[in-house]
PATORTI-291482 format. One record per residue (C-alpha): residue number from 1; x, y, z; residue in one letter. Coordinates in steps of 0.001 Angstrom, whole numbers, m for minus. Layout:
@nr=NUM u=X v=Y w=Z rest=A;
...
END
This chain:
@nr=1 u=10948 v=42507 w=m30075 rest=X;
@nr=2 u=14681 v=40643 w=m29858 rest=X;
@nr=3 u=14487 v=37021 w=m29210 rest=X;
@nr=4 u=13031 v=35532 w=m26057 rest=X;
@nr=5 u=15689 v=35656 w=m23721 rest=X;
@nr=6 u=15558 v=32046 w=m21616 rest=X;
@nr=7 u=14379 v=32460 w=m17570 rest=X;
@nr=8 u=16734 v=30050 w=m15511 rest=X;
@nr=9 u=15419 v=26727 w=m14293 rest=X;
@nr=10 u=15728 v=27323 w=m10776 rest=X;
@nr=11 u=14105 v=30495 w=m10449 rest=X;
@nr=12 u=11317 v=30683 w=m7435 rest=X;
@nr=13 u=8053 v=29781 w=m8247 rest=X;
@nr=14 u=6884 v=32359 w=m5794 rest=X;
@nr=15 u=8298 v=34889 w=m8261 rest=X;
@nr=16 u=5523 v=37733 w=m9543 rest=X;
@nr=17 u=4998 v=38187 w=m13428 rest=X;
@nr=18 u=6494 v=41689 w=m12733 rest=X;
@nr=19 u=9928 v=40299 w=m11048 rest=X;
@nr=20 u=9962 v=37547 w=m13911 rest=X;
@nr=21 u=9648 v=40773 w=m16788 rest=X;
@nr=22 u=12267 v=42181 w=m14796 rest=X;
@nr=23 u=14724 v=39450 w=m14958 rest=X;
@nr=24 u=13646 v=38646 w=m18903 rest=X;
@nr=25 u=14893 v=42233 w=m19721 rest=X;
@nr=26 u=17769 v=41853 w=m17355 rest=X;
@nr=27 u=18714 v=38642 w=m18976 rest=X;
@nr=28 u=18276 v=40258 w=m22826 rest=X;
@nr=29 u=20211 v=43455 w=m21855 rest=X;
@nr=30 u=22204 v=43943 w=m18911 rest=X;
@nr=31 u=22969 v=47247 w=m18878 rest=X;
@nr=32 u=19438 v=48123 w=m18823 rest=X;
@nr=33 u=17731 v=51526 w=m16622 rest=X;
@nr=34 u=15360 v=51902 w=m14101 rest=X;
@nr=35 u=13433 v=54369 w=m16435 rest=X;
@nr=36 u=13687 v=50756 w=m19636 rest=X;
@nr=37 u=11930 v=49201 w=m17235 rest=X;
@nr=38 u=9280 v=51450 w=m16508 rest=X;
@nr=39 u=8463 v=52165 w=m19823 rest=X;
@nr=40 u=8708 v=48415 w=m21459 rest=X;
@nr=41 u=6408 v=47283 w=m18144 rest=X;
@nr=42 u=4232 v=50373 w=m17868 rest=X;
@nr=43 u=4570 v=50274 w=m14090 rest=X;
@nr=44 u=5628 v=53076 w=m11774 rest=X;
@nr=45 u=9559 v=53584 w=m10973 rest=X;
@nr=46 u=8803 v=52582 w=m7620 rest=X;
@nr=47 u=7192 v=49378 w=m8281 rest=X;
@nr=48 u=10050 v=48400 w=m10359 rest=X;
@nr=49 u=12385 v=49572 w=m7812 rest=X;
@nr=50 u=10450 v=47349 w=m4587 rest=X;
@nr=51 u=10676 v=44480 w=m6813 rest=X;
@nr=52 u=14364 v=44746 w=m7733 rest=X;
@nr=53 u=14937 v=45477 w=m3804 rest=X;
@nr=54 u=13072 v=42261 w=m3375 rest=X;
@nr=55 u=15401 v=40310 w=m5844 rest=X;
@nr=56 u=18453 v=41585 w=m4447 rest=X;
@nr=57 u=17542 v=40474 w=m1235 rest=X;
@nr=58 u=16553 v=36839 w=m2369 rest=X;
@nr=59 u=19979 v=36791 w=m3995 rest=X;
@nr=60 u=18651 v=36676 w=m7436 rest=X;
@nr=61 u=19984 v=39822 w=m9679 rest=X;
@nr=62 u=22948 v=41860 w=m8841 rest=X;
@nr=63 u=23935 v=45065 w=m9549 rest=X;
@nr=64 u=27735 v=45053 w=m10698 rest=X;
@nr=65 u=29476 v=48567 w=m11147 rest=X;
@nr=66 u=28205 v=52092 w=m10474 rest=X;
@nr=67 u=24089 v=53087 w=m10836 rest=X;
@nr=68 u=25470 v=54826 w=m14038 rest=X;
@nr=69 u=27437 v=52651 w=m16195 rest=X;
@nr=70 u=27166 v=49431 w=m14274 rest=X;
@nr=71 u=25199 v=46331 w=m15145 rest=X;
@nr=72 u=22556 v=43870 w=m13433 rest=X;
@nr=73 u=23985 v=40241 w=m13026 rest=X;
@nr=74 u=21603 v=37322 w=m12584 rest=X;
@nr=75 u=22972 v=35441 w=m9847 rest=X;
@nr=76 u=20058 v=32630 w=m8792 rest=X;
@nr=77 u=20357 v=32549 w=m5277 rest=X;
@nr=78 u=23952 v=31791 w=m5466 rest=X;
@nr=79 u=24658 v=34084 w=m2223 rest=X;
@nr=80 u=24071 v=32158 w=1157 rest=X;
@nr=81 u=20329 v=32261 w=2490 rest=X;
@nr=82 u=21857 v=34046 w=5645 rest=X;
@nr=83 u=22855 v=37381 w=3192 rest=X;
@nr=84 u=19356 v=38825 w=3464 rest=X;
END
């Protein structure tokens, strides 16, 4: 496994060990898929989906480009509160 990628400081506490895997792999490789996710975390595509919905929303990751060739930008809540 590549080294431990760091989690930000100022990350939610509320976060769930799911969104926290999520944003670990996000942080190690940014261009990486849906289907990455599913198969590093063993959980269904649409559990991983909900929680990245869920992160969007709290301003957290970002999705920068196209689905296809883009890549997922941690942000930490730098959008206003009022964006949701």
């Amino acid at each position: 496994m590549p080294h431990e990628a760091k989690l930000p400081e100022k990350l939610p506490e509320n976060l769930s060990e799911l969104q926290r895997v999520i944003i670990t792999n996000m942080l190690q490789k940014p261009k990486i898929t849906y289907t990455q996710l599913v198969n590093i975390t063993g959980k269904s595509r649409e559990a991983i989906r909900k929680n990245i919905k869920s992160l969007k929303k709290a301003g957290i990751v970002k999705r920068i480009g196209p689905g296809k060739g883009g890549h997922w930008q941690i942000t930490m809540g730098l959008l206003k509160a009022d964006d949701k």
